[in-house]
Biotite code that builds the C-alpha atoms (Angstrom):
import biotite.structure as struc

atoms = struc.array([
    struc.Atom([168.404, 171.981, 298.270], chain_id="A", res_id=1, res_name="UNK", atom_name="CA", element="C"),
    struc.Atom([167.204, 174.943, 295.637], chain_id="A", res_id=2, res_name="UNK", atom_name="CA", element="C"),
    struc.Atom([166.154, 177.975, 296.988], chain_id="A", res_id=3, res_name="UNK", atom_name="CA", element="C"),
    struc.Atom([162.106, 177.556, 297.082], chain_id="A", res_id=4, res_name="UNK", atom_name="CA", element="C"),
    struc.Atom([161.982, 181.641, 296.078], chain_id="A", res_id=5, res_name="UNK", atom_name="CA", element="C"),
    struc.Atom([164.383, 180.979, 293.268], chain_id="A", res_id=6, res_name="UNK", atom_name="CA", element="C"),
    struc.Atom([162.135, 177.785, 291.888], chain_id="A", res_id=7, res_name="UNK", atom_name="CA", element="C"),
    struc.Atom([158.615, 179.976, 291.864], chain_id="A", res_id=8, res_name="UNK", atom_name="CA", element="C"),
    struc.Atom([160.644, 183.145, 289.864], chain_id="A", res_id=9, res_name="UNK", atom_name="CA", element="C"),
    struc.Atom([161.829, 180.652, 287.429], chain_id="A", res_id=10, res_name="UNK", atom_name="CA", element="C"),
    struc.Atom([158.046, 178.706, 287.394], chain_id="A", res_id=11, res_name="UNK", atom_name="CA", element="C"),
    struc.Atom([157.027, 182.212, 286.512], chain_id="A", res_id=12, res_name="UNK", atom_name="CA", element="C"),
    struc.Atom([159.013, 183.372, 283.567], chain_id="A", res_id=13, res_name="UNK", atom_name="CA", element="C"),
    struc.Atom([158.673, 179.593, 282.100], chain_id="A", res_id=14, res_name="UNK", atom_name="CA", element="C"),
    struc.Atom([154.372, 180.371, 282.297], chain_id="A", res_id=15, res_name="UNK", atom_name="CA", element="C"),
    struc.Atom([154.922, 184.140, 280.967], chain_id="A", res_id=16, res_name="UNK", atom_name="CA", element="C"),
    struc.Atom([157.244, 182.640, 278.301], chain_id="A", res_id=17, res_name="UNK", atom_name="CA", element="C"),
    struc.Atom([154.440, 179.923, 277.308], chain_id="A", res_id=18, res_name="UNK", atom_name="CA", element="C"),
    struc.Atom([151.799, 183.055, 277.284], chain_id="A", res_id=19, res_name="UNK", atom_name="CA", element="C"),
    struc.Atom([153.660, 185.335, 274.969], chain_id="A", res_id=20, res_name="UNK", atom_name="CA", element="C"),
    struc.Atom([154.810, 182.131, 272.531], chain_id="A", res_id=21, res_name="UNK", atom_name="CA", element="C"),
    struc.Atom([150.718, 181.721, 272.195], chain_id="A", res_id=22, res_name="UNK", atom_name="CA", element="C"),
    struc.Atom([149.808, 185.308, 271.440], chain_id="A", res_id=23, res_name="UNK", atom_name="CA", element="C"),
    struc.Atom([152.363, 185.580, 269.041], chain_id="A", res_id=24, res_name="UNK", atom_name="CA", element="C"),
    struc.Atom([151.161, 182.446, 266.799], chain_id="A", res_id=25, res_name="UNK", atom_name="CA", element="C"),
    struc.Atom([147.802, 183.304, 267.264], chain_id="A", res_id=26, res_name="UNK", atom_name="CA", element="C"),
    struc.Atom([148.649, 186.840, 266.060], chain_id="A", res_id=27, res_name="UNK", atom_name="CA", element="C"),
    struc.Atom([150.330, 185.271, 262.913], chain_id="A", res_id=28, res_name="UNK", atom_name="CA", element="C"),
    struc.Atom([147.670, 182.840, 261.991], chain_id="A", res_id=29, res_name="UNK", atom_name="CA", element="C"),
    struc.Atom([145.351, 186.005, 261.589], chain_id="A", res_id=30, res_name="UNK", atom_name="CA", element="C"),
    struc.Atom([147.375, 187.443, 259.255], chain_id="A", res_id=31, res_name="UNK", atom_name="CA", element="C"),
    struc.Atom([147.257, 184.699, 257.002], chain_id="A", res_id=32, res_name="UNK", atom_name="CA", element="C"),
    struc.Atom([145.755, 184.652, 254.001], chain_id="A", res_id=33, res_name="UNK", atom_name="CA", element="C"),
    struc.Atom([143.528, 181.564, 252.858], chain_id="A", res_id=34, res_name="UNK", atom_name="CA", element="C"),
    struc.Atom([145.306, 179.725, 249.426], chain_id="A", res_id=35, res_name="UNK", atom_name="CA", element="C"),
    struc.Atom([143.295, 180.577, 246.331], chain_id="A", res_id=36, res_name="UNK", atom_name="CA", element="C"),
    struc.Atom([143.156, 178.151, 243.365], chain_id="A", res_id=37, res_name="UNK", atom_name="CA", element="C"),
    struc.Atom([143.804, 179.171, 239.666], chain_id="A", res_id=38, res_name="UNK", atom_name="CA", element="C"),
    struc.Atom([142.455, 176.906, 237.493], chain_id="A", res_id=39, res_name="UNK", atom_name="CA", element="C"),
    struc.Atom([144.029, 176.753, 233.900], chain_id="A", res_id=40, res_name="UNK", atom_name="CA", element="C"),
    struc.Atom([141.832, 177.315, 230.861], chain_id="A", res_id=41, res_name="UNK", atom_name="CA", element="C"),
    struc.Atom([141.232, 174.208, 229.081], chain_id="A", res_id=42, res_name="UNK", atom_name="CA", element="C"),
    struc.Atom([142.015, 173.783, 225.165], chain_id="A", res_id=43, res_name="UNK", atom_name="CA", element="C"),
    struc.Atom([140.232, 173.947, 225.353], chain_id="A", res_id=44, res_name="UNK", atom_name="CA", element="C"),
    struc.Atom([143.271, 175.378, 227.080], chain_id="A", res_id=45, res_name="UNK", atom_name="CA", element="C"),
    struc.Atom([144.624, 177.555, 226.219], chain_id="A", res_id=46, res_name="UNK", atom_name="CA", element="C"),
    struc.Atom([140.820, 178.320, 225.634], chain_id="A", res_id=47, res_name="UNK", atom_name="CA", element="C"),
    struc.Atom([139.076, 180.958, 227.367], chain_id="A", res_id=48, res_name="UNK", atom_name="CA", element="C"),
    struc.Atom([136.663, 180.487, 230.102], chain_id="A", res_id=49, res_name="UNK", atom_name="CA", element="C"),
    struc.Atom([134.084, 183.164, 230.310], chain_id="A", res_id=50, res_name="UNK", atom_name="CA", element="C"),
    struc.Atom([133.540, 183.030, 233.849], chain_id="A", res_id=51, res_name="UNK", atom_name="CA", element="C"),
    struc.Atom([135.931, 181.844, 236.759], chain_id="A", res_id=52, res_name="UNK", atom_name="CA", element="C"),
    struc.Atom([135.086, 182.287, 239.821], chain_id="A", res_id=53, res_name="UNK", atom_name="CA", element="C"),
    struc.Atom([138.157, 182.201, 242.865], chain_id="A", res_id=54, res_name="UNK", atom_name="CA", element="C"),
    struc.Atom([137.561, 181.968, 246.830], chain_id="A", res_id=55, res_name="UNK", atom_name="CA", element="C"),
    struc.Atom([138.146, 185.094, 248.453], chain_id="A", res_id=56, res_name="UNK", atom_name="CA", element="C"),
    struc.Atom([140.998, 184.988, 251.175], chain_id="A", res_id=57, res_name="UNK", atom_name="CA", element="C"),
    struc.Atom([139.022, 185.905, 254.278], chain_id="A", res_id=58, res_name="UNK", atom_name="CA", element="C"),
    struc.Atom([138.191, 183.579, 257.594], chain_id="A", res_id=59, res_name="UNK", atom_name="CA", element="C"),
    struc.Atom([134.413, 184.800, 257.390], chain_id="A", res_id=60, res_name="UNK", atom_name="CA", element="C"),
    struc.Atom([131.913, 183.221, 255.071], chain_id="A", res_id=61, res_name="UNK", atom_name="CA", element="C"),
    struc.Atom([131.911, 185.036, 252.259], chain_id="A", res_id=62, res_name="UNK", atom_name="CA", element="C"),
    struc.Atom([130.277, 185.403, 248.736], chain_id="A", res_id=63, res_name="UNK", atom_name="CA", element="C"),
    struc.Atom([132.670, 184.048, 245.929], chain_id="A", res_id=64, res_name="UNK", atom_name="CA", element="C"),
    struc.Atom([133.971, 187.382, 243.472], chain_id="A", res_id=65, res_name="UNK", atom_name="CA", element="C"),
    struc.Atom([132.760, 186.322, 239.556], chain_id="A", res_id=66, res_name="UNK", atom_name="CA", element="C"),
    struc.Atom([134.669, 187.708, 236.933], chain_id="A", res_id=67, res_name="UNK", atom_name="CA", element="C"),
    struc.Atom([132.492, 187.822, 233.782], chain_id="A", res_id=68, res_name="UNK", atom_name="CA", element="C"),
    struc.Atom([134.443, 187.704, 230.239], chain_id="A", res_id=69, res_name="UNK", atom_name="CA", element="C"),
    struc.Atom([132.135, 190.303, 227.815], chain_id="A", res_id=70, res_name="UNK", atom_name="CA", element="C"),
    struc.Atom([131.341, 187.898, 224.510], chain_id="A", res_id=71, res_name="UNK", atom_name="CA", element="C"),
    struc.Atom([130.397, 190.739, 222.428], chain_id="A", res_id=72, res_name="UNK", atom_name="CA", element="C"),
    struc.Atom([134.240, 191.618, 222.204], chain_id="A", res_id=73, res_name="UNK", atom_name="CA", element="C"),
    struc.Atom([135.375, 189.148, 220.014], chain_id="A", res_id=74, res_name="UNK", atom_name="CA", element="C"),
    struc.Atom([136.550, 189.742, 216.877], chain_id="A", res_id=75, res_name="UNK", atom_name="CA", element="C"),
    struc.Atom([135.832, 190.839, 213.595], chain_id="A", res_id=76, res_name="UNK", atom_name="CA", element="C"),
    struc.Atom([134.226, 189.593, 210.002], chain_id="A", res_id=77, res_name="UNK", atom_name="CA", element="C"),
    struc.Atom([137.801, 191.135, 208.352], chain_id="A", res_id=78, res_name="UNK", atom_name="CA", element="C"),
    struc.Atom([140.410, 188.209, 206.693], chain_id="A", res_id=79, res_name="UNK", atom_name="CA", element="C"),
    struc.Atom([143.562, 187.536, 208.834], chain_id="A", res_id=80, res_name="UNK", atom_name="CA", element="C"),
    struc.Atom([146.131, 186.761, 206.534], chain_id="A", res_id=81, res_name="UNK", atom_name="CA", element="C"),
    struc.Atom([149.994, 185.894, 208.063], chain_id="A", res_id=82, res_name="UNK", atom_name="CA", element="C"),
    struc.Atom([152.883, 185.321, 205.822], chain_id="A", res_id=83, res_name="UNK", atom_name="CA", element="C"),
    struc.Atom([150.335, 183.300, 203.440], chain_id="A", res_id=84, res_name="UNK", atom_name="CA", element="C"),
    struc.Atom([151.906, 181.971, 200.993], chain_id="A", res_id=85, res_name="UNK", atom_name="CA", element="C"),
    struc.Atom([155.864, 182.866, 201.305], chain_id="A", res_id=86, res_name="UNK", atom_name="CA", element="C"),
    struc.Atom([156.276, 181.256, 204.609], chain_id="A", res_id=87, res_name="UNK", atom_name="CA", element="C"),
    struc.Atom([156.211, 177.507, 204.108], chain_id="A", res_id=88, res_name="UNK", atom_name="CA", element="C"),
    struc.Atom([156.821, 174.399, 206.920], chain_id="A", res_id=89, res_name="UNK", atom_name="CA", element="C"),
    struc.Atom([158.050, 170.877, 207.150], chain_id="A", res_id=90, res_name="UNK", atom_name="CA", element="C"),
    struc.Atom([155.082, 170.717, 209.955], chain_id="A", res_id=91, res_name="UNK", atom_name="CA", element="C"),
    struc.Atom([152.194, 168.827, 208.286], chain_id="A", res_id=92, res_name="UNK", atom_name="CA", element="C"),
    struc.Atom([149.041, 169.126, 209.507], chain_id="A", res_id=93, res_name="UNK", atom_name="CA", element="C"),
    struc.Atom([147.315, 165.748, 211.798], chain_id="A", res_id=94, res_name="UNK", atom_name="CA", element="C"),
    struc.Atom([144.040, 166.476, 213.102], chain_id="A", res_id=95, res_name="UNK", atom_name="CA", element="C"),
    struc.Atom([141.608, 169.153, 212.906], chain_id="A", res_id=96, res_name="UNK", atom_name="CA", element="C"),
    struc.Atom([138.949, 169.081, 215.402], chain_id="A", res_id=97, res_name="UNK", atom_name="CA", element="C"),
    struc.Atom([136.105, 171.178, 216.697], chain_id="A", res_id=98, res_name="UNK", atom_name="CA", element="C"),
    struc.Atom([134.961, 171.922, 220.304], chain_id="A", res_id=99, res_name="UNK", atom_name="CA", element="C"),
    struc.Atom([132.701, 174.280, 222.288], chain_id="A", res_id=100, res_name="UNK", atom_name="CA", element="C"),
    struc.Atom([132.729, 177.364, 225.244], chain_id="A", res_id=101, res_name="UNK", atom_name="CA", element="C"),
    struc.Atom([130.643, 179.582, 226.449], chain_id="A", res_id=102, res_name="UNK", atom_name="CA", element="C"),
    struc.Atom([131.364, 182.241, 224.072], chain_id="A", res_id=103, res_name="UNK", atom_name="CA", element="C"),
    struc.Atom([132.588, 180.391, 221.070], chain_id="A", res_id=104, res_name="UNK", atom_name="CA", element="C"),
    struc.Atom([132.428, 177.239, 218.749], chain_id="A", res_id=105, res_name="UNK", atom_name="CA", element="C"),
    struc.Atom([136.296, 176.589, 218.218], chain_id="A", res_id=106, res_name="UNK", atom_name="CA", element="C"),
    struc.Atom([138.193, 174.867, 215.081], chain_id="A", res_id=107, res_name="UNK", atom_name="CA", element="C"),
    struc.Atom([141.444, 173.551, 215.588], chain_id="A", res_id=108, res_name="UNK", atom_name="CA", element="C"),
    struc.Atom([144.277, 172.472, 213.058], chain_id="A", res_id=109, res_name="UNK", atom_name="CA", element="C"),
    struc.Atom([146.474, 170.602, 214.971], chain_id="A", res_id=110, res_name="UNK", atom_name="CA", element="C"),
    struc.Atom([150.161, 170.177, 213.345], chain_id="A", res_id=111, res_name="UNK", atom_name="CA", element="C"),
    struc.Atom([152.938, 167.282, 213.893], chain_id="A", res_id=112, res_name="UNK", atom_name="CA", element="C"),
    struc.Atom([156.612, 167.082, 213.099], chain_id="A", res_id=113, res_name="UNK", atom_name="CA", element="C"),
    struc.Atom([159.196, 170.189, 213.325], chain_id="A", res_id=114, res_name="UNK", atom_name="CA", element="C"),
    struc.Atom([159.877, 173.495, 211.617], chain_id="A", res_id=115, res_name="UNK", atom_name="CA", element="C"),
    struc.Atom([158.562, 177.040, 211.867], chain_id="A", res_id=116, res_name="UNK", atom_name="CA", element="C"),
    struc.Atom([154.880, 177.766, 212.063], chain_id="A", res_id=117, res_name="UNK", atom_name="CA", element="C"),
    struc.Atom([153.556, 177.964, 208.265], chain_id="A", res_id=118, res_name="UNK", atom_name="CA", element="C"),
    struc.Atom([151.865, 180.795, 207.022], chain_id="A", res_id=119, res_name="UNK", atom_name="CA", element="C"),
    struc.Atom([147.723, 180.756, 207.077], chain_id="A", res_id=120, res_name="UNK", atom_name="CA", element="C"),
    struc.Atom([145.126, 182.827, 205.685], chain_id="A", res_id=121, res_name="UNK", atom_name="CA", element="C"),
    struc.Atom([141.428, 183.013, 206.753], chain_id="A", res_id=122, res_name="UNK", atom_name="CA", element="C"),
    struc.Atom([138.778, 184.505, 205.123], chain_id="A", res_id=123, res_name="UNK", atom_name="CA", element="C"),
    struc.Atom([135.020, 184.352, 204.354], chain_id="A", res_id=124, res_name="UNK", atom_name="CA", element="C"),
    struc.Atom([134.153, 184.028, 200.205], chain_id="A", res_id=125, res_name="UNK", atom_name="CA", element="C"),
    struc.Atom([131.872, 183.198, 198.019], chain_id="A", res_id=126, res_name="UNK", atom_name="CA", element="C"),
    struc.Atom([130.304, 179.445, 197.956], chain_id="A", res_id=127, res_name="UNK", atom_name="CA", element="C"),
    struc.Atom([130.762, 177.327, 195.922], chain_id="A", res_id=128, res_name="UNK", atom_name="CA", element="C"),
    struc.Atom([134.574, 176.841, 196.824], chain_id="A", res_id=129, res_name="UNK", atom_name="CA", element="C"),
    struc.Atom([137.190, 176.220, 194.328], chain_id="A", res_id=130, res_name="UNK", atom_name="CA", element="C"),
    struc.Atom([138.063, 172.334, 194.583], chain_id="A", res_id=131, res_name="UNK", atom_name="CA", element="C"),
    struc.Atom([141.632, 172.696, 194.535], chain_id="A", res_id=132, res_name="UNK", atom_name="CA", element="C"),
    struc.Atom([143.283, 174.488, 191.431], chain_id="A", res_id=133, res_name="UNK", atom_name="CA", element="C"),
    struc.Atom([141.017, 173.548, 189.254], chain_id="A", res_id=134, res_name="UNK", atom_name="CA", element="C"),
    struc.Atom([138.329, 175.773, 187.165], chain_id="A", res_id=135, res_name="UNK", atom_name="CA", element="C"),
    struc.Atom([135.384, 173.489, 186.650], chain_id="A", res_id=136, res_name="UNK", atom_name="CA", element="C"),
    struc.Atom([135.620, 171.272, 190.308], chain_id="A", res_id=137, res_name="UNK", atom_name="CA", element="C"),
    struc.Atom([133.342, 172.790, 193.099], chain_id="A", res_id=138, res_name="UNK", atom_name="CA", element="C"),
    struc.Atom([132.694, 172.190, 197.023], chain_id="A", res_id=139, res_name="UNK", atom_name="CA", element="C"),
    struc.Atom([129.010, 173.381, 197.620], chain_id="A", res_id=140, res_name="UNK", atom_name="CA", element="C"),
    struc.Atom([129.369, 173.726, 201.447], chain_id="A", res_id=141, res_name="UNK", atom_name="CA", element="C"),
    struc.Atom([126.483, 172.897, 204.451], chain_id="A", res_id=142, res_name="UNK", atom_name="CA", element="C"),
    struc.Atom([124.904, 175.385, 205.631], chain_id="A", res_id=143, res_name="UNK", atom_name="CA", element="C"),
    struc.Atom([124.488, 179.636, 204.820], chain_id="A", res_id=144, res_name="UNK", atom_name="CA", element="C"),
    struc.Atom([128.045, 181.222, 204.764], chain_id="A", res_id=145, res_name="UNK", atom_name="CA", element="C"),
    struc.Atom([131.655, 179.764, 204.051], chain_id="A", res_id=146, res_name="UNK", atom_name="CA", element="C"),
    struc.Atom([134.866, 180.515, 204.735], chain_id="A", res_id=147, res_name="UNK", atom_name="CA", element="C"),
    struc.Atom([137.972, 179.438, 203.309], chain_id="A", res_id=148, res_name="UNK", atom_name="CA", element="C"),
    struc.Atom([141.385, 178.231, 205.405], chain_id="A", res_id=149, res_name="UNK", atom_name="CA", element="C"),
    struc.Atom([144.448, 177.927, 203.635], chain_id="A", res_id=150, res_name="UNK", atom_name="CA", element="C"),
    struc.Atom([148.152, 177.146, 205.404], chain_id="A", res_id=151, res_name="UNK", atom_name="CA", element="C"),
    struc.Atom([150.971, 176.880, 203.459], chain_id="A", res_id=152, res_name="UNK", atom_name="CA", element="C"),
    struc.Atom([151.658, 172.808, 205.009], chain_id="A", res_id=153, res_name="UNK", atom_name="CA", element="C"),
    struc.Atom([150.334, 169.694, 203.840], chain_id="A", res_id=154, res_name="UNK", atom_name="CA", element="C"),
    struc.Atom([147.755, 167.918, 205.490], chain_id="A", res_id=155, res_name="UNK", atom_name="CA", element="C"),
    struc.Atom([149.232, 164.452, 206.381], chain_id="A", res_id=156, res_name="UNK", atom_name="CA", element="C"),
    struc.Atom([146.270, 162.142, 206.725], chain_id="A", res_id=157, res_name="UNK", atom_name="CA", element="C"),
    struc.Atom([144.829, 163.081, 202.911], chain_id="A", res_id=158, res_name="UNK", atom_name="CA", element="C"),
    struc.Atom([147.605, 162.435, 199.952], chain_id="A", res_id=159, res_name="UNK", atom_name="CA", element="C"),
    struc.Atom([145.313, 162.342, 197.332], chain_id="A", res_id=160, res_name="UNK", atom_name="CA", element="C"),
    struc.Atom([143.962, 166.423, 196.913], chain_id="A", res_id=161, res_name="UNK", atom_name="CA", element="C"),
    struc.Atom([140.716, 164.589, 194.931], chain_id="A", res_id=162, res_name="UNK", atom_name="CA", element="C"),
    struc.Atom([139.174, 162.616, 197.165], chain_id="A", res_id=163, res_name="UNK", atom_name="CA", element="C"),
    struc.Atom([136.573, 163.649, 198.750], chain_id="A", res_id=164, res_name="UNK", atom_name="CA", element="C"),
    struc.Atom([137.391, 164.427, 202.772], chain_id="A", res_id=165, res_name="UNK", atom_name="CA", element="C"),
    struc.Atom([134.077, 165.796, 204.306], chain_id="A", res_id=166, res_name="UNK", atom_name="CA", element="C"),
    struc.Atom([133.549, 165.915, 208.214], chain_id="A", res_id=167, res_name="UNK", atom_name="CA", element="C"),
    struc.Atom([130.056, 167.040, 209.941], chain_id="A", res_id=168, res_name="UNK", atom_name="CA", element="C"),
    struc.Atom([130.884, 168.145, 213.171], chain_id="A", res_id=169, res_name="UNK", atom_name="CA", element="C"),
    struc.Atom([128.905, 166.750, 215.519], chain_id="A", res_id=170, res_name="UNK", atom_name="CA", element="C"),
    struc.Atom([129.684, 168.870, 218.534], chain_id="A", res_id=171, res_name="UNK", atom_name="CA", element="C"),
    struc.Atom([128.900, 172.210, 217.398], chain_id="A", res_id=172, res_name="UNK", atom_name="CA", element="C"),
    struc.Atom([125.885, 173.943, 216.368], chain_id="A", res_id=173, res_name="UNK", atom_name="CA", element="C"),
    struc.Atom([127.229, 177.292, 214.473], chain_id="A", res_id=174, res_name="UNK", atom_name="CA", element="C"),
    struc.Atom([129.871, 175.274, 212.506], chain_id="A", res_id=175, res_name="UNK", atom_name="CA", element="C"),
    struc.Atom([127.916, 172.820, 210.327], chain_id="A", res_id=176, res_name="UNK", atom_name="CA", element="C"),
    struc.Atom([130.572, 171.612, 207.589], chain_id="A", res_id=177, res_name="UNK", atom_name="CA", element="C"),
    struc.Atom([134.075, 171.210, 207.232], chain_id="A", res_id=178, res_name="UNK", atom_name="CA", element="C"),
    struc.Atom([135.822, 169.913, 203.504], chain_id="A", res_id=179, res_name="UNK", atom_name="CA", element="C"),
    struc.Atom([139.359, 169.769, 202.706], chain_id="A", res_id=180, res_name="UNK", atom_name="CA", element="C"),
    struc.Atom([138.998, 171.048, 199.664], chain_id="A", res_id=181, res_name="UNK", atom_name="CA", element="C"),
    struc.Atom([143.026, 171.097, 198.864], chain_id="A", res_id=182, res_name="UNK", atom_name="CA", element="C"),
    struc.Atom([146.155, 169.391, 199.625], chain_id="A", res_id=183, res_name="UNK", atom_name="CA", element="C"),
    struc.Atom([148.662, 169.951, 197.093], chain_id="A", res_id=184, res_name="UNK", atom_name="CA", element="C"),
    struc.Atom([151.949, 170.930, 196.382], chain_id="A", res_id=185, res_name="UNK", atom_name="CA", element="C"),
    struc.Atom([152.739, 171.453, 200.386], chain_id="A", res_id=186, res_name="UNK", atom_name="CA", element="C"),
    struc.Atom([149.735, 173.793, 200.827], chain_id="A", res_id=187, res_name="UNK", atom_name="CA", element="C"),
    struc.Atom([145.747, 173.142, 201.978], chain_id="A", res_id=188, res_name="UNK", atom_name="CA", element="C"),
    struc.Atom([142.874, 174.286, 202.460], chain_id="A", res_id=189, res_name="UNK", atom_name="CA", element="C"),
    struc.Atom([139.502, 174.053, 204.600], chain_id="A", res_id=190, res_name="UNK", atom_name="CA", element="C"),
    struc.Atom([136.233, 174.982, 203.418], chain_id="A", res_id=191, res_name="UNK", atom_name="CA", element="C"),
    struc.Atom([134.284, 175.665, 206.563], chain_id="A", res_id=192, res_name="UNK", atom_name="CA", element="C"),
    struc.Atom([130.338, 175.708, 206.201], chain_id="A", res_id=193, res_name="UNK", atom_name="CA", element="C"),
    struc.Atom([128.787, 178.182, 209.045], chain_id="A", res_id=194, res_name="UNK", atom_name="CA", element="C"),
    struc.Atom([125.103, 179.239, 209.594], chain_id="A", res_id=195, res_name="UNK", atom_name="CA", element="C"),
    struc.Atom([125.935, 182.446, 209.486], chain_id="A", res_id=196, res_name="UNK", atom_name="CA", element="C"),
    struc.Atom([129.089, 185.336, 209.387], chain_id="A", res_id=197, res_name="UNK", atom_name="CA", element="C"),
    struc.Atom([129.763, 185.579, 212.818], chain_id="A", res_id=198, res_name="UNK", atom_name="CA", element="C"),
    struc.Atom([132.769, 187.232, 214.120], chain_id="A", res_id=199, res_name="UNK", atom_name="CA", element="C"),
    struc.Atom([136.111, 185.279, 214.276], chain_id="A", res_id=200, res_name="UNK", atom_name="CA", element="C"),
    struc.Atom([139.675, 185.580, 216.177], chain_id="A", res_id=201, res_name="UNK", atom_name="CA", element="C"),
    struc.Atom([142.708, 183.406, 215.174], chain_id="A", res_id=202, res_name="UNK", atom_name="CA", element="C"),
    struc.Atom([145.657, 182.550, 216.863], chain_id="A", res_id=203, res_name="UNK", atom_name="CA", element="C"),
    struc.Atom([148.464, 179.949, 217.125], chain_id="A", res_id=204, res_name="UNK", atom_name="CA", element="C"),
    struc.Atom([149.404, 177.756, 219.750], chain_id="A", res_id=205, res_name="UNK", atom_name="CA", element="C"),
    struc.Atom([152.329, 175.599, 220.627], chain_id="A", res_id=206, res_name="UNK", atom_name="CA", element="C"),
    struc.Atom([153.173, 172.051, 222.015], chain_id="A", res_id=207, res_name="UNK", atom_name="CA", element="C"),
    struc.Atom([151.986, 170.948, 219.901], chain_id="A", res_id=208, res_name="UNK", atom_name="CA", element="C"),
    struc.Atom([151.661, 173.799, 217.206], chain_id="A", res_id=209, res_name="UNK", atom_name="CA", element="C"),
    struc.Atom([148.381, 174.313, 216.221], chain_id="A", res_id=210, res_name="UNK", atom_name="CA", element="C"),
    struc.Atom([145.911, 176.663, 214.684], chain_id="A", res_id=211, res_name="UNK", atom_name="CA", element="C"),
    struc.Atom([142.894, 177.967, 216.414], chain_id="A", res_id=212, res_name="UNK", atom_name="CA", element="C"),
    struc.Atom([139.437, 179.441, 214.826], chain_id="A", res_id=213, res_name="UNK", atom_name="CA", element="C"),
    struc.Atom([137.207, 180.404, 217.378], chain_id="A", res_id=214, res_name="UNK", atom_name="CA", element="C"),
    struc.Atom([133.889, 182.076, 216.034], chain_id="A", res_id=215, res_name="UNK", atom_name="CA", element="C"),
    struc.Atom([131.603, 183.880, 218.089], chain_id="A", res_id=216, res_name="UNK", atom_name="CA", element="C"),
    struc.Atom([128.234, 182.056, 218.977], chain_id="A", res_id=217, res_name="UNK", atom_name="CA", element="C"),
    struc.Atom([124.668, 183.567, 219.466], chain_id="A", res_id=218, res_name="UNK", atom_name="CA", element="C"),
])
């Protein structure tokens, strides 16, 4: 028969034992933070969002943290011109689209295929534009201003540089027409009709390649 003192000592530690185990997981659980969520920009996507707000990691009910992207720094009226015309691709372009944000009306050039990212050049000019290399041919553009983008790849959807390839973007408000006005000799170009010069950014994505116009809205 077990020793009744020896039973109630051993009762005891098991119930201390049990205690201490509690404290301790309680003490951990406080000192873990609540998951936050980062959501990816969309393409919008590689787009920019101008405001994202994240829960803040405390167990009290608290007021979400807004961080607030400043739209008057974007860009500049100035041409961006990269290794236009020397460096030439086998990527041909597929799809040009446009798309808005909070801070921007975007134009993409979306590219298929494989090779190295062609050379572009983007500028604002004169209107009418040049209908490819002719003298006497002329786009007259929608709406005030125009801007010219050239990329030293074909577009794939339009062999024939003479007809005529107008879009009116139906999405945007700042961006009123868009004419490939050439597509020759493994090189076009994009007259783009705007309401007015507003500042512009460019920049390239990847997979799949494409290049992105995003111009600053009112």
């Amino acid at each position: 028969m077990p020793d009744p003192q020896a039973v109630k000592t051993k009762s005891s530690r098991l119930a201390l034992f049990g205690f201490l185990a509690v404290v301790g997981l309680a003490a951990c659980s406080s000192d873990d933070p609540l998951s936050t969520t980062t959501h990816p920009s969309s393409d919008s996507t590689a787009d920019t969002s101008v405001s994202t707000t994240e829960p803040v990691a405390t167990t009290a009910a608290t007021t979400p943290t807004t961080t607030t992207v400043d739209c008057e720094a974007f860009g500049a009226t100035e041409e961006v011109r990269v290794a236009f015309p020397e460096r030439m691709s086998s990527l041909y372009g597929n799809d040009i689209r446009t798309g808005t944000h909070d801070c921007f009306e975007r134009l993409v050039i979306e590219f298929a295929g494989t090779g190295d990212f062609p050379g572009y050049w983007v500028r604002y000019t004169d209107d009418p534009i040049p209908l490819g290399m002719t003298d006497d041919q002329f786009v007259d553009l929608d709406g005030n201003v125009a801007m010219v983008v050239s990329i030293a790849a074909w577009m794939g959807e339009f062999d024939d540089p003479w007809t005529e390839s107008r879009i009116d973007p139906k999405n945007v408000e700042n961006v009123v027409d868009l004419y490939m006005s050439e597509n020759f000799e493994g090189q076009m170009a994009w007259a783009v009709g705007l309401d007015s010069k507003r500042p512009f950014r460019v920049e390239t994505l990847a997979n799949p390649s494409r290049l992105v116009i995003d111009f600053l809205r009112s």
